[in-house]
N, C-alpha and C positions, 0 to 999 in steps of 0.2 A: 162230423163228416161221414159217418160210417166206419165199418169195421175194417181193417186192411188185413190183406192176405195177399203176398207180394213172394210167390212161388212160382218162375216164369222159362220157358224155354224158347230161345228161337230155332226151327227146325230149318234144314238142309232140305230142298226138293217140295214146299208148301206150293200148290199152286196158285196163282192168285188168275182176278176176274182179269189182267190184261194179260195173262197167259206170261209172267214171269215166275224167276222160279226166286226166293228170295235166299239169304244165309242163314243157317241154323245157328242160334246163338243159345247154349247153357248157361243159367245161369240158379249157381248151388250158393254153399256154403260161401264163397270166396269173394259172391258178388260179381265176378268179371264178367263183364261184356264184349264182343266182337260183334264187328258192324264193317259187312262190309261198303266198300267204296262204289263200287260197279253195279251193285241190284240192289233192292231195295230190301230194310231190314221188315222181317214180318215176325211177330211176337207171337209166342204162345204161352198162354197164363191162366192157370186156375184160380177161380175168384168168386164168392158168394155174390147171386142176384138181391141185390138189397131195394129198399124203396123208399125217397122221398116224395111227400104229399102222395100224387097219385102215380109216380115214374119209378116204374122198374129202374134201375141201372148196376150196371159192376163198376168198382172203384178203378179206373189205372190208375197207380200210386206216380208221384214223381221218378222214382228210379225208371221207371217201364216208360215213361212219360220220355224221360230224357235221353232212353236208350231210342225210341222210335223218331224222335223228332226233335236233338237237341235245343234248348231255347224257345220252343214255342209257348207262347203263354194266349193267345187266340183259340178260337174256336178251330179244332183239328180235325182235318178232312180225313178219313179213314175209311178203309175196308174190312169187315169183320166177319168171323166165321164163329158158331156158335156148338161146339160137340161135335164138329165137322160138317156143317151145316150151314148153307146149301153148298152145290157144287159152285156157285157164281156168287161171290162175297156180295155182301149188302153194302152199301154206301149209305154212311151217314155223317154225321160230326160229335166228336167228341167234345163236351162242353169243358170249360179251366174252373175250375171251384178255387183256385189262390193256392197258392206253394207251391205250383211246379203239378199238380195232379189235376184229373178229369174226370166226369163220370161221362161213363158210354152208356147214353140210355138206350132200352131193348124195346121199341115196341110190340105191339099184339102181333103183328107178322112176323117178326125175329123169334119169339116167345114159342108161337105157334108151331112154326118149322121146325124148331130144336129140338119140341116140345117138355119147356124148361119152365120153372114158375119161381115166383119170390121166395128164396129163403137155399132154391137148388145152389150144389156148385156146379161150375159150368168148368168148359176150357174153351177159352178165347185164342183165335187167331187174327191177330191185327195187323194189321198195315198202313202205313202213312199214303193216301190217294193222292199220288202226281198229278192226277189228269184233271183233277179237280181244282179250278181255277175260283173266279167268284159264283160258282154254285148256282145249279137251276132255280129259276122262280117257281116254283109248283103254283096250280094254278090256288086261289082261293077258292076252299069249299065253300057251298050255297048256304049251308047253316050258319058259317062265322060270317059272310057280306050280308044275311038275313038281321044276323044280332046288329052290327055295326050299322047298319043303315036306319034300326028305331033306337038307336044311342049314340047320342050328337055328342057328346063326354068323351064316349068310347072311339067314335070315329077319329074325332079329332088329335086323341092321344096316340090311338094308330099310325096316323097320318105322320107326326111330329117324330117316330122311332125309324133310326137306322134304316136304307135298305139293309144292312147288312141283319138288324136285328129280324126286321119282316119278313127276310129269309127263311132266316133260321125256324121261325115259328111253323111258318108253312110249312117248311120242308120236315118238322114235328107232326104237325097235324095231318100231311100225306101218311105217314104211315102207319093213323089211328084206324082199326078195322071196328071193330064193334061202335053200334051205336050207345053204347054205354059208355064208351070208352070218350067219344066224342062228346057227350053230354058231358061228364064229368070236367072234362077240358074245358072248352064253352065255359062252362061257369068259372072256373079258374081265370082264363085268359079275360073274360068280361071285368072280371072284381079286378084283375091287374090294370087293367085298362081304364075302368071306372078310377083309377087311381088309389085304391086300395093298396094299405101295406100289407103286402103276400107271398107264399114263395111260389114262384111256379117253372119249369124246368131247370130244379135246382139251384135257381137266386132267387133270392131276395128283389120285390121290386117295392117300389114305389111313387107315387103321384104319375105314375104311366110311367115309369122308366124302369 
């Protein structure tokens, strides 16, 4: 699952994108954590950019995992800040890998702004996003409706996944900038779709699931 580095502070006065200020929480030798009741907890953790297949991501471990969002074992709606970076958190989802932990994938936008690459450590500021209900549909790029339209396999397997999962995808694929970046995905999402067994934003799939 990667490397863990689970060194994490939550700070007193972080501002976040809906203009709250959350509880600073330490967290040393002792492992305790405070959380407060009234605002919402925002993490701060340093943690090596690691990468599966073609995905940047840092590990949240389970402890960080249970300190921001007890019990959640779904895809985690979050706000995130990257070396203090930008001033207006990015909204994404943090994906569940199994035990209680998640990997936060970075795209070429997050990457960019930080200006951080695979192998840096970083310090994350996270937050658990309230406002974030069942999540925008991003629209579908023209290159993935291009592929999916001369692949009747592919279509079809599309068709048959979750909204919640075709969300998720999209809402990946909005925040590929480079056209390299996009190719490489493309062929990734295609082979999973084709029903290939593969891994592609950190699962495992197969026969299109």
């Amino acid at each position: 699952m990667g490397r863990e580095r689970s060194e994490f502070v939550l700070a007193n006065g972080i501002g976040c994108a809906n203009g709250y200020e959350g509880p600073t929480v330490v967290v040393g030798g002792s492992r305790r954590v405070v959380v407060s009741k009234r605002t919402p907890t925002i993490l701060e953790f340093s943690a090596d950019v690691q990468i599966t297949g073609v995905n940047p991501y840092v590990l949240v471990d389970a402890q960080l995992a249970q300190a921001l969002k007890p019990g959640w074992r779904k895809p985690m709606p979050v706000l995130v800040r990257i070396n203090g970076t930008p001033d207006t958190p990015w909204r994404t989802n943090a994906m569940p890998t199994g035990g209680g932990a998640f990997f936060l994938y970075l795209h070429g936008g997050m990457r960019k702004s930080s200006g951080v690459k695979v192998d840096d450590t970083v310090t994350i500021e996270l937050s658990f996003d309230d406002s974030y209900r069942h999540g925008p549909l991003h629209d579908s790029p023209k290159w993935f409706e291009e592929a999916l339209e001369s692949n009747a396999a592919a279509m079809t397997n599309w068709r048959d996944l979750t909204p919640s999962r075709q969300k998720e995808i999209l809402r990946y694929f909005a925040g590929l900038k480079s056209n390299q970046a996009k190719k490489r995905n493309l062929i990734q999402v295609m082979r999973v779709l084709e029903g290939e067994s593969v891994r592609f934003m950190g699962r495992d799939w197969l026969n299109g699931k």
